[in-house]
KEMAR-665482 format. One record per residue (C-alpha): x, y, z; residue number from 1. Coordinates in pm, whole numbers, plus 50000, padded with zeros to 5 digits. Example, Ala and Ser with C-alpha at 12.3 -4.5 7.8 and 13.67 -1.06 7.14 Angstrom:
2
<pt x="51230" y="49550" z="50780" pos="1"/>
<pt x="51367" y="49894" z="50714" pos="2"/>
END
This chain:
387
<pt x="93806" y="30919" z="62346" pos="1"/>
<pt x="94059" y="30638" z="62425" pos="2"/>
<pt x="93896" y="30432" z="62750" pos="3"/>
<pt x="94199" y="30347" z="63018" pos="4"/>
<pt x="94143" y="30016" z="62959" pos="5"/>
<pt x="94224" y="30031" z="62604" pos="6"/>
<pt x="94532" y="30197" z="62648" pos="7"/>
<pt x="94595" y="29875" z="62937" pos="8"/>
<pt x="94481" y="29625" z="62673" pos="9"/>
<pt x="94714" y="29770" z="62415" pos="10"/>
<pt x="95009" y="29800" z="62616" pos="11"/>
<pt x="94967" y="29431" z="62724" pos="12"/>
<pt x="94972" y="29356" z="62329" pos="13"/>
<pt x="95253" y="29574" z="62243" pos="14"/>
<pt x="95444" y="29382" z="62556" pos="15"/>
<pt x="95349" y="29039" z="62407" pos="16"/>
<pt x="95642" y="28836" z="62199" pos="17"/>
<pt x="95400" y="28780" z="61958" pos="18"/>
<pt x="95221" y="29131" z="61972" pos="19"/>
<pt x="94895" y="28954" z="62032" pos="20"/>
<pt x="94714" y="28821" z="62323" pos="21"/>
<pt x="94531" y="28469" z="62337" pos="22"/>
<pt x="94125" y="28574" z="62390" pos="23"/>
<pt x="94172" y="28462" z="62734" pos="24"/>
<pt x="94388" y="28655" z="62824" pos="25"/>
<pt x="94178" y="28965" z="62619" pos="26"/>
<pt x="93922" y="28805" z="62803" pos="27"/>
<pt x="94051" y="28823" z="63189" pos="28"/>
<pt x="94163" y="29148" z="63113" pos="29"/>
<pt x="93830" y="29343" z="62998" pos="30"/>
<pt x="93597" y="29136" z="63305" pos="31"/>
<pt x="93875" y="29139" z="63583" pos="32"/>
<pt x="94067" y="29402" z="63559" pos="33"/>
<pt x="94142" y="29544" z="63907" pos="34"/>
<pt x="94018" y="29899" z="63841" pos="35"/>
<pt x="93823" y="29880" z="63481" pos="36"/>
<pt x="93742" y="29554" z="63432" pos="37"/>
<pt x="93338" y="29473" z="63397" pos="38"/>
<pt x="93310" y="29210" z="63765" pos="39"/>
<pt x="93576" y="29467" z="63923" pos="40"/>
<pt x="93427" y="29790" z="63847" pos="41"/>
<pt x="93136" y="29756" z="64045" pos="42"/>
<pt x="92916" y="29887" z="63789" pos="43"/>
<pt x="92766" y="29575" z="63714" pos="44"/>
<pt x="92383" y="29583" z="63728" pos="45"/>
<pt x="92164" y="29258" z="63765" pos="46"/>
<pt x="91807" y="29197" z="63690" pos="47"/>
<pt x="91538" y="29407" z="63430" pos="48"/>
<pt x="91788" y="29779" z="63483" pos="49"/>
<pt x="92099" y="29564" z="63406" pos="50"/>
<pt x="92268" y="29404" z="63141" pos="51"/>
<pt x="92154" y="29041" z="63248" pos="52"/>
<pt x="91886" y="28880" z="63481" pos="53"/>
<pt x="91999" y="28556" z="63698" pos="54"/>
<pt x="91689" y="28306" z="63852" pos="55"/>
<pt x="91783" y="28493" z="64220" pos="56"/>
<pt x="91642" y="28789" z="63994" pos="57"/>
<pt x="91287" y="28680" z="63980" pos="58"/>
<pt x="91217" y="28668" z="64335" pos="59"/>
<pt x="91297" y="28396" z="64657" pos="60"/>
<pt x="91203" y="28091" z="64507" pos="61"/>
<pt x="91529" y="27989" z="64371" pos="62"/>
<pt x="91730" y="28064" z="64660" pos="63"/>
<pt x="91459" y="27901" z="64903" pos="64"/>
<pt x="91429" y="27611" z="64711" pos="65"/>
<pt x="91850" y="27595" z="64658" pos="66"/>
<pt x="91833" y="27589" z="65097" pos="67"/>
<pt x="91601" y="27291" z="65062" pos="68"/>
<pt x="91901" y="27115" z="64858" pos="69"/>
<pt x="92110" y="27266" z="65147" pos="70"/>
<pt x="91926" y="27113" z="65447" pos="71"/>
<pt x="91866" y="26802" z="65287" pos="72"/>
<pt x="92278" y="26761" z="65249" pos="73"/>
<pt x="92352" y="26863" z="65613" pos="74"/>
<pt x="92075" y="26546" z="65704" pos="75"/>
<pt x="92303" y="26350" z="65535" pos="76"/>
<pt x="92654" y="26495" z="65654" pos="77"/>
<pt x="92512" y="26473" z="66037" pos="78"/>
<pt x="92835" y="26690" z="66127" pos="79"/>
<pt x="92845" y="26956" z="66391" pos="80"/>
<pt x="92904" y="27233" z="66190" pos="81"/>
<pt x="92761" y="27245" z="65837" pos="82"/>
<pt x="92923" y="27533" z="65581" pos="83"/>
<pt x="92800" y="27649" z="65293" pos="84"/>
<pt x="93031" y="27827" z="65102" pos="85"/>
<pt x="92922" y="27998" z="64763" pos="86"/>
<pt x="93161" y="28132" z="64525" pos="87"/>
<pt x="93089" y="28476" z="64350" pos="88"/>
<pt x="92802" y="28607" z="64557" pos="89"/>
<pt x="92666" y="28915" z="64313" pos="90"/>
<pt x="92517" y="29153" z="64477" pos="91"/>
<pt x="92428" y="28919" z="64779" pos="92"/>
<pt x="92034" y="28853" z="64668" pos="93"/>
<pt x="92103" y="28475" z="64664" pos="94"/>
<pt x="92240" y="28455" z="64999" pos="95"/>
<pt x="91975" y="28668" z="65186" pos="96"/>
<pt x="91710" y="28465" z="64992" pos="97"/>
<pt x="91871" y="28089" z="65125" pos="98"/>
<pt x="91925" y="28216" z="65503" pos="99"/>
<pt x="91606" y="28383" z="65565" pos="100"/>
<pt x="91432" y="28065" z="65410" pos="101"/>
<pt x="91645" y="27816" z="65641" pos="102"/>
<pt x="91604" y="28053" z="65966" pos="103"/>
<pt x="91188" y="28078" z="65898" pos="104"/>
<pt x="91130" y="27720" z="65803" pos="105"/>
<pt x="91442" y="27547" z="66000" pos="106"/>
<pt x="91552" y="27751" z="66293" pos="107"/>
<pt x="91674" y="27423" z="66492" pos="108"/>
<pt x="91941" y="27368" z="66237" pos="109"/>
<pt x="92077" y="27750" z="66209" pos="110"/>
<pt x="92296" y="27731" z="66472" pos="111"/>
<pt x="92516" y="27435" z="66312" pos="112"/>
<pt x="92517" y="27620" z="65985" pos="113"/>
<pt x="92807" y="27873" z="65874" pos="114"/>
<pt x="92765" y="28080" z="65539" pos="115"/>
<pt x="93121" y="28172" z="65410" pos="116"/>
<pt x="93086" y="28398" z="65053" pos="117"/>
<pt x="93392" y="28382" z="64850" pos="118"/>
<pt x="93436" y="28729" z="64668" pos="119"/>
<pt x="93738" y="28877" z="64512" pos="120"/>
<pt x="93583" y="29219" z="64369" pos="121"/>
<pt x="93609" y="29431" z="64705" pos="122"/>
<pt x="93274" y="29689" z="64552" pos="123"/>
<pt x="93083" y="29345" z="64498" pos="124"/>
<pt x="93178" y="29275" z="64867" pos="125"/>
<pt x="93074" y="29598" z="64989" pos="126"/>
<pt x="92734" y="29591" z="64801" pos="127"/>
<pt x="92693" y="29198" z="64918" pos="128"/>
<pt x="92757" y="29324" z="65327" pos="129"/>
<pt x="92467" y="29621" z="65291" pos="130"/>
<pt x="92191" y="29392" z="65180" pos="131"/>
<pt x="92301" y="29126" z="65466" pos="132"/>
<pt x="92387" y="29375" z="65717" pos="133"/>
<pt x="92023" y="29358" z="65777" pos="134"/>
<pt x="92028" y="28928" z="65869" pos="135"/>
<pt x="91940" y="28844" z="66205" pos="136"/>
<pt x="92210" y="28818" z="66456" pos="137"/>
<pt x="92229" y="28474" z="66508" pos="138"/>
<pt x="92335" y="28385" z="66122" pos="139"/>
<pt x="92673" y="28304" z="66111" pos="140"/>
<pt x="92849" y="28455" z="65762" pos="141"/>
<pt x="93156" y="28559" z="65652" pos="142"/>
<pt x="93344" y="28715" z="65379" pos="143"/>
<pt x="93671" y="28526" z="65287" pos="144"/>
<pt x="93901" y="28435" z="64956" pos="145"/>
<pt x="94022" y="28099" z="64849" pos="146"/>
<pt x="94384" y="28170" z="65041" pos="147"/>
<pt x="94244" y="28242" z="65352" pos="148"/>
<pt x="94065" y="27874" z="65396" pos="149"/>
<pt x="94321" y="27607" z="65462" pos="150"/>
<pt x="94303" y="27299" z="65264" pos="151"/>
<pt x="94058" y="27002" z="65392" pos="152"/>
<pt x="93902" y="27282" z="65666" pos="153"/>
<pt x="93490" y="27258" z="65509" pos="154"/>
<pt x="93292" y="27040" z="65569" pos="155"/>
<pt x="92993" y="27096" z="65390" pos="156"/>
<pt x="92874" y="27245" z="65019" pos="157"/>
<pt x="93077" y="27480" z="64823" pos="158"/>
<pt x="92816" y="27599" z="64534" pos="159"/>
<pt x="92800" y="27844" z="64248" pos="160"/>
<pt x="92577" y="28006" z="64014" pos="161"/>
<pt x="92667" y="28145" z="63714" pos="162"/>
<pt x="93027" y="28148" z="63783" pos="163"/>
<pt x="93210" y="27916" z="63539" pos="164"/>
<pt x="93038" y="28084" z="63258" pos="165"/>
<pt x="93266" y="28390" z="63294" pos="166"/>
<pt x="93561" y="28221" z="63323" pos="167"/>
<pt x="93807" y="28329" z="63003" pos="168"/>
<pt x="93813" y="28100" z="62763" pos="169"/>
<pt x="94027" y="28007" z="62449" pos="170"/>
<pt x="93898" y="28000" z="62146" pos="171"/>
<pt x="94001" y="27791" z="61878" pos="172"/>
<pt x="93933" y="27770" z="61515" pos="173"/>
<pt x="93986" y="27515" z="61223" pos="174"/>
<pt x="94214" y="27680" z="60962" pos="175"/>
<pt x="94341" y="27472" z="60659" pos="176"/>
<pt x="94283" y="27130" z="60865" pos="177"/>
<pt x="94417" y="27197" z="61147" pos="178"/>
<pt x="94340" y="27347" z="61502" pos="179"/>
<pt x="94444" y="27687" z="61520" pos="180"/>
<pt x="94426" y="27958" z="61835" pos="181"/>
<pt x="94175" y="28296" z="61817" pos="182"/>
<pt x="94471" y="28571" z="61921" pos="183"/>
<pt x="94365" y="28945" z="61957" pos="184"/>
<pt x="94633" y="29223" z="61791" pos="185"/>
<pt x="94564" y="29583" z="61771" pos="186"/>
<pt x="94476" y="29761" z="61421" pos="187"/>
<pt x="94453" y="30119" z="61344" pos="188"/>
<pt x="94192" y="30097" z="61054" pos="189"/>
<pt x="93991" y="29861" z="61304" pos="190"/>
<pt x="93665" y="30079" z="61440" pos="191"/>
<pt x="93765" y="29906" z="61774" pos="192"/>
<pt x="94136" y="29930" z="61753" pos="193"/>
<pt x="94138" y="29579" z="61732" pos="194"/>
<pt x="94097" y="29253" z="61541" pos="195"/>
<pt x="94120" y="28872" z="61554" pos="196"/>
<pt x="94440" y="28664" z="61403" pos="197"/>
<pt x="94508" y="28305" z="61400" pos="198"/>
<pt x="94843" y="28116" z="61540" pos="199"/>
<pt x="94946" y="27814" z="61690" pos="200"/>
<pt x="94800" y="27698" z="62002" pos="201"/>
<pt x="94954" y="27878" z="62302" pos="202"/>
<pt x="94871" y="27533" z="62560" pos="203"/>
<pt x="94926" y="27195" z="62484" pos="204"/>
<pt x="94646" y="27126" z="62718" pos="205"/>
<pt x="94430" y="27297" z="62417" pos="206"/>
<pt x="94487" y="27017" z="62165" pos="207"/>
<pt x="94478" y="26743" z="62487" pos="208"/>
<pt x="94168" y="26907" z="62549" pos="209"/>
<pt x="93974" y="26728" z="62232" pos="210"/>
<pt x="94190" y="26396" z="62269" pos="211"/>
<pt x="94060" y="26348" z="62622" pos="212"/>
<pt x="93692" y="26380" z="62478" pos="213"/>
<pt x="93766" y="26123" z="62214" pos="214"/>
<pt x="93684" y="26427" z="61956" pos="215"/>
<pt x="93874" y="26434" z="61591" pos="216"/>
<pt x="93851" y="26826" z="61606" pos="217"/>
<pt x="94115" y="26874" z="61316" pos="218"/>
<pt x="93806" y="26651" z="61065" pos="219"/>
<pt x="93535" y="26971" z="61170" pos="220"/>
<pt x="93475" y="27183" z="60838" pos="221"/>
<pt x="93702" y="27442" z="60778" pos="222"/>
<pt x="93615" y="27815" z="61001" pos="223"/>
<pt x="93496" y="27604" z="61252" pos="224"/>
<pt x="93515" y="27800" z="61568" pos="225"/>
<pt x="93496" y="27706" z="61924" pos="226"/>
<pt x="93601" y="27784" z="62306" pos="227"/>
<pt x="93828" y="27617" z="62543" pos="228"/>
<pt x="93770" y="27651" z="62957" pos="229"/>
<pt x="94106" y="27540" z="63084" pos="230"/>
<pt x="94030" y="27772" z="63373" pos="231"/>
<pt x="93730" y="27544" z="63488" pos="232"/>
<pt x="93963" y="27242" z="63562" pos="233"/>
<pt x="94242" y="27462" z="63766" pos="234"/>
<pt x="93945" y="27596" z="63989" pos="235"/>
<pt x="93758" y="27252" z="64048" pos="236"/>
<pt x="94113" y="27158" z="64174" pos="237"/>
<pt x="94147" y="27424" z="64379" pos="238"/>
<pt x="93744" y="27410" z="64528" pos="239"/>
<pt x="93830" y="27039" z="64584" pos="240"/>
<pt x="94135" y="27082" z="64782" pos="241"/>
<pt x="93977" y="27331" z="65050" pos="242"/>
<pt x="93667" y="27086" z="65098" pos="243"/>
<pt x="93742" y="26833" z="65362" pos="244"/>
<pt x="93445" y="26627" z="65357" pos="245"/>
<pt x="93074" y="26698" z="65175" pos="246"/>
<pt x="92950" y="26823" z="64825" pos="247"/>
<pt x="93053" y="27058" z="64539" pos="248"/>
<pt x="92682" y="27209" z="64322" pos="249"/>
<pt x="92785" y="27386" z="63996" pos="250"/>
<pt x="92463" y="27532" z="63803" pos="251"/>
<pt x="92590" y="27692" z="63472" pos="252"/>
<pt x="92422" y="27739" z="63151" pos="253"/>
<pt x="92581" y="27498" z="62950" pos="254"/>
<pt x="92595" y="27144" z="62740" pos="255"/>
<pt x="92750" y="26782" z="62776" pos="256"/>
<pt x="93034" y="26764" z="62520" pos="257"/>
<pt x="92844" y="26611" z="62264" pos="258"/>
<pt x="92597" y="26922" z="62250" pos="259"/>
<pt x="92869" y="27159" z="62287" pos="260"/>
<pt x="93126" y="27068" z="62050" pos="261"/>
<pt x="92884" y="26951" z="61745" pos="262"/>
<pt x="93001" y="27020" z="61421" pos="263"/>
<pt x="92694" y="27181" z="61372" pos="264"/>
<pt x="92785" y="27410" z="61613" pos="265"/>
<pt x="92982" y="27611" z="61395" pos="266"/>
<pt x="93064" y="27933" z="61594" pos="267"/>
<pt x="93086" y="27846" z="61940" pos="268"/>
<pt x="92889" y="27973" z="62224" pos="269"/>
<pt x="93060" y="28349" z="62318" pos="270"/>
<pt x="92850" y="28596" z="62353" pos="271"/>
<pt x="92837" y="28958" z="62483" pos="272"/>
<pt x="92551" y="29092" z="62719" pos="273"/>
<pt x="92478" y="29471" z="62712" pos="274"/>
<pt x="92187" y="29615" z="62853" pos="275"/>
<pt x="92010" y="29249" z="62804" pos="276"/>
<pt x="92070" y="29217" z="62427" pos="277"/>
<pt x="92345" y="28982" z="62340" pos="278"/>
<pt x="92525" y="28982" z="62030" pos="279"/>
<pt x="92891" y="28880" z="61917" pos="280"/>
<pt x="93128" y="29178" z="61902" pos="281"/>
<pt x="93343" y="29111" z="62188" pos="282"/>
<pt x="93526" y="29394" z="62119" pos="283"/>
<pt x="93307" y="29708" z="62196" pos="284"/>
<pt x="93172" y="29842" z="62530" pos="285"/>
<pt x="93546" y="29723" z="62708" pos="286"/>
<pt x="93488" y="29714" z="63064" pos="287"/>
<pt x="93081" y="29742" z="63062" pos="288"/>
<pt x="92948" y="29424" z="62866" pos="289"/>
<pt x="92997" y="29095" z="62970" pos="290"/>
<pt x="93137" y="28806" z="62792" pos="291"/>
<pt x="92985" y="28447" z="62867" pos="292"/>
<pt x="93047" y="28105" z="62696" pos="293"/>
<pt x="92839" y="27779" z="62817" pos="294"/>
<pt x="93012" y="27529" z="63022" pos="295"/>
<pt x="93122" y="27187" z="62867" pos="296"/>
<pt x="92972" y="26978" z="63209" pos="297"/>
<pt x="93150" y="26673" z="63090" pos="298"/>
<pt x="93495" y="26757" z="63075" pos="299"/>
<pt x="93417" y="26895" z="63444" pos="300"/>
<pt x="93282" y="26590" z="63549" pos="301"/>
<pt x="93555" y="26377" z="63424" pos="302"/>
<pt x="93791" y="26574" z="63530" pos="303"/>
<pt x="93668" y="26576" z="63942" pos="304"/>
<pt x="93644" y="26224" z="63826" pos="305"/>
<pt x="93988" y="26157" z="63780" pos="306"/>
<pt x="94078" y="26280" z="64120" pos="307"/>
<pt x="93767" y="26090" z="64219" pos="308"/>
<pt x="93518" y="26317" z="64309" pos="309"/>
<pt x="93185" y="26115" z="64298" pos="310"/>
<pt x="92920" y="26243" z="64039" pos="311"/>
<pt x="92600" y="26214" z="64218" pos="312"/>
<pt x="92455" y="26342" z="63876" pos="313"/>
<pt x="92423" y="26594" z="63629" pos="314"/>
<pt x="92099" y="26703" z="63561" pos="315"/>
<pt x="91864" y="27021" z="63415" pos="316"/>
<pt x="91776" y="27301" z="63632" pos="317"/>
<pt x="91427" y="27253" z="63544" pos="318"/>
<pt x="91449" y="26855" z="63685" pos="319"/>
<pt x="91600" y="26959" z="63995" pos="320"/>
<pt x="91390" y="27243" z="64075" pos="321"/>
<pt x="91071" y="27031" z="64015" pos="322"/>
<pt x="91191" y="26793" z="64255" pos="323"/>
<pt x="91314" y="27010" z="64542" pos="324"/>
<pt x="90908" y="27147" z="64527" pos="325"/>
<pt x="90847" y="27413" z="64253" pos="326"/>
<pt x="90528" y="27193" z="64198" pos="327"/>
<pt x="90397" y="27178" z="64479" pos="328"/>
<pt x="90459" y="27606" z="64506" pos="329"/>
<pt x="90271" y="27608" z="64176" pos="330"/>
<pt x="90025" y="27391" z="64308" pos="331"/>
<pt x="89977" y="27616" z="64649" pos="332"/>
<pt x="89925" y="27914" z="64401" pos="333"/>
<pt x="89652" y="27741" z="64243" pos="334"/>
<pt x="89456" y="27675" z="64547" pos="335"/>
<pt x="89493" y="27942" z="64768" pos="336"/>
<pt x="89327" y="28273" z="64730" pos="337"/>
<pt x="89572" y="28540" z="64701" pos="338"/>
<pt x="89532" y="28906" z="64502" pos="339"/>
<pt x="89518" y="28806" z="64117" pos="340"/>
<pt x="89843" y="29039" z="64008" pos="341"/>
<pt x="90034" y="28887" z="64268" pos="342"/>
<pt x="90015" y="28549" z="64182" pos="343"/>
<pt x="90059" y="28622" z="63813" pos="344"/>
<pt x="90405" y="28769" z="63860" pos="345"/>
<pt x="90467" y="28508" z="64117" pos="346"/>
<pt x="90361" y="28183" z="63846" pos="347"/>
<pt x="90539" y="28389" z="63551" pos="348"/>
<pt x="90850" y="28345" z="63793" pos="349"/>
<pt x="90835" y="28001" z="63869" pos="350"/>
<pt x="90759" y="27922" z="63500" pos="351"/>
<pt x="91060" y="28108" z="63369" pos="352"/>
<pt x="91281" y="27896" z="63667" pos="353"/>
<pt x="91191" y="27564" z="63474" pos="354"/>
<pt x="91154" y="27710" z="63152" pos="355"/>
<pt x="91322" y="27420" z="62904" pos="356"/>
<pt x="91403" y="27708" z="62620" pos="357"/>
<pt x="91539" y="27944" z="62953" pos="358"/>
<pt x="91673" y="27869" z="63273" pos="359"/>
<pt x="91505" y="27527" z="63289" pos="360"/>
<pt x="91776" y="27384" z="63069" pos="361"/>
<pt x="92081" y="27545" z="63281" pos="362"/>
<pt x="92274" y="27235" z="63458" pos="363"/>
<pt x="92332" y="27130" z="63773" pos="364"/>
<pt x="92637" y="26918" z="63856" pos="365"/>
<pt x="92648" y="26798" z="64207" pos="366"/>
<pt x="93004" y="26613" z="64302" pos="367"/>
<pt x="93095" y="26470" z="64629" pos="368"/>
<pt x="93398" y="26401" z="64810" pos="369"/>
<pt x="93510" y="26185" z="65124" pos="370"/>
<pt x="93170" y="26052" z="65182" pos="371"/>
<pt x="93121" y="25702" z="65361" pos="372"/>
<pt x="92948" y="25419" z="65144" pos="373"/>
<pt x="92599" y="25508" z="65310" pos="374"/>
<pt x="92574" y="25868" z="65201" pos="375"/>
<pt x="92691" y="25768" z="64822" pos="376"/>
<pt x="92373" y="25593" z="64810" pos="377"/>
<pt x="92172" y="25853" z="64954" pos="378"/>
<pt x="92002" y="26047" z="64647" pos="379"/>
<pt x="92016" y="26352" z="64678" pos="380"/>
<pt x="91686" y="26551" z="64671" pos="381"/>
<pt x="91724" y="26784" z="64419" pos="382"/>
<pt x="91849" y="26465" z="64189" pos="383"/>
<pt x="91536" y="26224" z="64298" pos="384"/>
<pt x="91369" y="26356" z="63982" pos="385"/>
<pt x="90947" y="26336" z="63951" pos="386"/>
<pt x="90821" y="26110" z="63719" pos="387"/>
END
């Protein structure tokens, strides 16, 4: 049977002057679409039932540790009114586990703190107000979408996790020497309906992309194959403009160019997530598997750069974890008696956080903006890395 977002995705082709679609656009399409798209839907399922787990998955720690970061910014920002404002909320886990933390083991600081969640899907809104509804009634949050804020109005940290990594991306390919764009086109004899062709690049920013990285992409071997987050730079822009004075924390899985766009690197990082096995046919399951590609952190931190966001540093998850106190929690399992199972599942967690072949090796990029000369040199916690 024909899925209705098929039928969407092949009347968008049959529209197109070239009748094919870049795999961003594919891309948007089959995650976003308003009614079957895979983030719209509502169907999507986090942790061991779903088709991916996130670190807010394995219990508190991450959040709780993420409001240490948190506090120790609004120490340095000394403003009335702290906000922290995180983009793509999931099912709202994240933000119960920071503001129940903060409230328990800061209460004197709650009342300058606002919590504003920035959420487009309205079912992911609905599911993220039931598990808050139960917060205690002097939390401040609020549901709100990028044209609702006015430009310069927080003052604060806008943060995400996991978001950039489903951002569509273009993909690119080396064909006879020379960079060539990833299009998708429909075919009949396809088992899918539909198949991959190559064409000219469909944004000059695609072939800037590699010049700006000092990268001779066209000297890669031939079927060399890669992605392109143009996306990335048109929301840092955006994040950047609302935030009037304070700090912007991206954690992504991801690489610094180098890593990302080796030549040994030979098909890219795509991949599809359904029911926690990945694989790379990005063209079954429309609608209910995600699509992910790591983040190229130095292009984004160049970029904020050039409108001079200051790079207070780009580290591992693992790193910053370890020094915002995951030791010491390891430490206090290790010491204090507690029942056995319990504090198995409860290391296993905190393991897997910092695991350098897991999340341990996800990045953190933390950029600030508008900051007197004082808090520059201020390291951050989460960046004062253990020896």
């Amino acid at each position: 049977m024909t899925s209705p977002l098929f039928l969407t995705l092949q009347d968008r082709i049959k529209a197109s002057n070239k009748k094919a679609i870049s795999f961003a656009e594919y891309m948007e399409l089959v995650l976003y679409d308003p009614d079957q798209g895979y983030y719209s839907s509502g169907h999507v399922e986090i942790g061991k039932e779903g088709d991916f787990f996130t670190a807010s998955s394995l219990g508190s720690d991450f959040g709780e540790l993420l409001a240490e970061q948190f506090i120790d910014l609004q120490k340095k920002l000394q403003c009335d009114t702290f906000q922290i404002v995180e983009i793509g909320a999931g099912k709202g886990q994240l933000a119960w586990d920071i503001l129940t933390y903060i409230q328990r083991q800061y209460p004197q600081i709650m009342a300058k703190l606002e919590y504003i969640i920035i959420e487009k899907s309205p079912a992911l809104i609905q599911q993220q107000q039931a598990r808050l509804q139960g917060l205690s009634k002097g939390i401040k949050i609020t549901w709100s979408n990028w044209s609702a804020i006015a430009p310069d109005s927080i003052t604060g940290c806008i943060f995400s996790n996991e978001l950039l990594d489903a951002f569509p991306v273009h993909r690119v390919a080396i064909k006879q020497g020379e960079l060539q764009e990833i299009y998708v086109t429909l075919d009949a004899d396809s088992s899918t309906g539909l198949k991959e062709i190559y064409g000219e690049l469909s944004n000059s920013a695609l072939a800037d992309y590699f010049k700006n990285l000092n990268l001779a992409i066209a000297d890669y071997p031939e079927n060399f194959q890669t992605e392109i987050n143009l996306q990335m730079f048109d929301w840092l822009k955006l994040v950047e403009s609302k935030l009037n004075k304070g700090y912007i924390l991206s954690i992504d899985y991801g690489y610094p160019a180098a890593k990302y766009y080796h030549p040994q690197r030979s098909q890219g990082t795509l991949q599809a997530y359904f029911k926690h096995r990945h694989h790379s046919d990005f063209y079954v399951n429309l609608g209910r598997q995600d699509l992910t590609a790591h983040v190229d952190f130095t292009s984004l931190q160049n970029f904020g750069e050039s409108f001079d966001l200051y790079t207070f540093g780009l580290t591992q998850q693992g790193l910053f974890l370890m020094a915002l106190g995951l030791g010491d929690r390891l430490n206090e399992l290790a010491t204090n008696p507690q029942d056995v199972m319990t504090v198995l599942h409860r290391r296993d967690a905190l393991h897997q956080l910092i695991d350098p072949m897991g999340l341990g090796k996800f990045y953190v990029l933390l950029q600030g903006k508008n900051l007197t000369a004082q808090q520059l040199k201020s390291v951050p916690k989460g960046f004062a890395h253990p020896v």
